[in-house]
N, C-alpha and C positions, 0 to 999 in steps of 0.2 A: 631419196625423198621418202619420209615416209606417210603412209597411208593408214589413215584411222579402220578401223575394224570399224565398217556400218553392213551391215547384213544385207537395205534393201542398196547400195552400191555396189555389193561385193560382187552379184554377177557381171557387172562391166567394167571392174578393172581389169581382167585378164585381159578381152579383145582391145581394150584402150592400150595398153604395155603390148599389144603386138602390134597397134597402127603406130604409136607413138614410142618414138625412143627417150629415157631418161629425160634427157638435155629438153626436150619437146612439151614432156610431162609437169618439170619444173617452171618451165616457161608461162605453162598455163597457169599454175599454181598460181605463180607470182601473179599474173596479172589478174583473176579472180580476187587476190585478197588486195590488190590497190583499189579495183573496184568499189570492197566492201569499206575504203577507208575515204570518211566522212570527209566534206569540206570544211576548213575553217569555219565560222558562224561569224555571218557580214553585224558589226557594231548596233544597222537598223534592224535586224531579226533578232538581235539581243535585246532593245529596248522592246520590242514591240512583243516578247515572250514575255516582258516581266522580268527581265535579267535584268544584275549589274552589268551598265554598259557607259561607254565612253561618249560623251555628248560632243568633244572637240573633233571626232570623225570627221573629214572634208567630205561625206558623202552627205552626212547629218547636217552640216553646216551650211550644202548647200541648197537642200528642203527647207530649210529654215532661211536662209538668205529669200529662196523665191516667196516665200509665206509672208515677208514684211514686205516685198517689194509687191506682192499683189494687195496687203491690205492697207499699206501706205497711200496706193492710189487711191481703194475706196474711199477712205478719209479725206480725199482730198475733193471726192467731186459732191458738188450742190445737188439742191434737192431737183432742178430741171433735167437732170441725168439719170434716169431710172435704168433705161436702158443698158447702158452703161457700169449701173450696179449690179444688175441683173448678172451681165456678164461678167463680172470679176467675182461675183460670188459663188458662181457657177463652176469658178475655176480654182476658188479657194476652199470649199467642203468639198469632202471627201466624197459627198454624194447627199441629193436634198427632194424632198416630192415636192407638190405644186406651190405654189407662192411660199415664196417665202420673202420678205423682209426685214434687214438689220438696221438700228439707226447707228449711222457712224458716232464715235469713232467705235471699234472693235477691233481685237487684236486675237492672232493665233502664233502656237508654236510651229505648226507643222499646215494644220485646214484640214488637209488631206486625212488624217485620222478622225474628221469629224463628220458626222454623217446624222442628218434632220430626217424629217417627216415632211408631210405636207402640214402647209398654215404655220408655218414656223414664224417666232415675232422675238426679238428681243431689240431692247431699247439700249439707252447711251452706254458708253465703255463697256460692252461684253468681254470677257476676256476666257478665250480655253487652250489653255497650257495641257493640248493633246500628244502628248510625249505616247499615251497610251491610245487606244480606241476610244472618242467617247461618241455614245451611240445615244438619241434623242427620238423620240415618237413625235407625232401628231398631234396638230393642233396644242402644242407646249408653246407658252408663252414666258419670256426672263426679264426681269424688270432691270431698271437702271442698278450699273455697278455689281453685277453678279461676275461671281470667277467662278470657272471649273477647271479641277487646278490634279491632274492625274501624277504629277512628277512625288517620289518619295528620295529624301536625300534620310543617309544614313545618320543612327541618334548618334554614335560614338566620334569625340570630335578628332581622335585620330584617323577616324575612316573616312570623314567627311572631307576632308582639308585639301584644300589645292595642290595638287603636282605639276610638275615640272615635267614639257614632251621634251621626246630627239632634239626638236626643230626649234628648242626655246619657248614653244609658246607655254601655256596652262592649261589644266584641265583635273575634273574632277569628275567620280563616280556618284554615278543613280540611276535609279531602278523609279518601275512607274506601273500602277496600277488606274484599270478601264473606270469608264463610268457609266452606268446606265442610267437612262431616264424613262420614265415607262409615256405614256400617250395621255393627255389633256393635261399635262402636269403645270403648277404655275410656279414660277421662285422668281416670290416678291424682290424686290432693292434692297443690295448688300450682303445676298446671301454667297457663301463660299461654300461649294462643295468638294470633298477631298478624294482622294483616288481607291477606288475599289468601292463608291459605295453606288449601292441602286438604290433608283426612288418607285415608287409602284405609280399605276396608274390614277388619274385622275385626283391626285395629292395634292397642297397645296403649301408651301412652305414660307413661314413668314420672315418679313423684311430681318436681316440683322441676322440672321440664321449663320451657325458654322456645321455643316453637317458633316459627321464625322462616321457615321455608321447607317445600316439600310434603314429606309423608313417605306412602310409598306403601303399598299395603295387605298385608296377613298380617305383620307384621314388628313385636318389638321397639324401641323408640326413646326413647329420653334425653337427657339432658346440658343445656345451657345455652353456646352455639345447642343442640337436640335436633338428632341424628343417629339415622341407623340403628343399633344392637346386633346385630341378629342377626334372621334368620327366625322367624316361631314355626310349628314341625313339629308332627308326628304326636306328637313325645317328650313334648313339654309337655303331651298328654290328661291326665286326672285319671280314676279309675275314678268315673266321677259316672253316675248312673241315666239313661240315654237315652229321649226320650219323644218 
């Protein structure tokens, strides 16, 4: 075996080579450097770094299996069922503060990557294809037919393209960037937000929006790319009862 020249080891190898023989020496060796040798990297710790990762995984497939089968039943119960929605959405975000409210239908990839604030609202067809984190403040309200949409599929269309597994089935690569949302944020009806981008606080993003890059807080913003419009001032107040 041999032994690196380190200076501050060097005074314990000799007493180590008189307790231990060769054979003994090696043994350790070996088993110190399997220690240092990493585990495979599980398909969900690849998507959720931001990797290219495998979304046919049976482990990915079966978060995603639970995720339609919790938000299929929301969908399915009436407005005299609060309770009841309470509890399935409880168990479908990732994690959420005091009220919250979704009006059905609403759909997720995962839930569990998706994580509110208190006073959370959004209205019909919400949809967040949380492949990634996406993480939401306070008092943020989402209008009808918003998507927040984290998955990135590759531009090259030989990269993109369907394969063929072991087992016959299919499956393709992609990679998925987070979404932040900062606290009082609003995104009007039809906006789609894309993966990696942050909204600042107290924003307001108008209906039809495709947001495709950060847009920062107190401000305005539209269009398809969404840009800034303008600040929102002191002007825009409403005489509304302060509490």
């Amino acid at each position: 075996m041999t032994i690196h020249h380190d200076k501050m080891a060097y005074g314990r190898i000799a007493p180590l080579r008189e307790e231990a023989g060769e054979a003994e020496l090696t043994a350790m060796a070996q088993a110190l450097s399997e220690t240092k040798e990493e585990k495979p990297m599980r398909e969900y710790d690849r998507m959720i770094a931001g990797e290219l990762y495998n979304p046919s995984e049976p482990e990915l497939v079966a978060l995603r299996t639970r995720a339609r089968k919790l938000f299929k039943r929301y969908n399915d119960t009436t407005e005299d069922e609060q309770e009841e929605r309470q509890k399935l959405l409880h168990e479908l975000f990732g994690s959420h503060g005091q009220f919250i409210y979704c009006e059905p239908p609403l759909r997720f990839d995962y839930g569990i990557h998706t994580h509110v604030g208190d006073c959370f609202f959004s209205n019909f067809n919400f949809v967040v294809l949380d492949v990634a984190p996406v993480n939401i403040g306070k008092q943020c309200f989402i209008g009808p037919n918003v998507s927040l949409v984290t998955p990135v599929h590759p531009l090259v269309a030989e990269d993109r393209i369907m394969r063929s597994t072991p087992d016959g089935g299919k499956m393709d690569y992609e990679y998925a960037k987070p979404i932040t949302i900062g606290d009082n944020v609003w995104l009007a009806s039809n906006v789609v937000v894309c993966g990696g981008v942050t909204i600042g606080d107290n924003t307001v993003i108008g209906a039809g929006s495709v947001v495709t890059r950060d847009i920062p807080a107190n401000v305005l913003a539209a269009g398809n790319p969404c840009r800034v419009i303008r600040p929102i001032t002191e002007k825009d107040r409403l005489p509304i009862p302060r509490r």
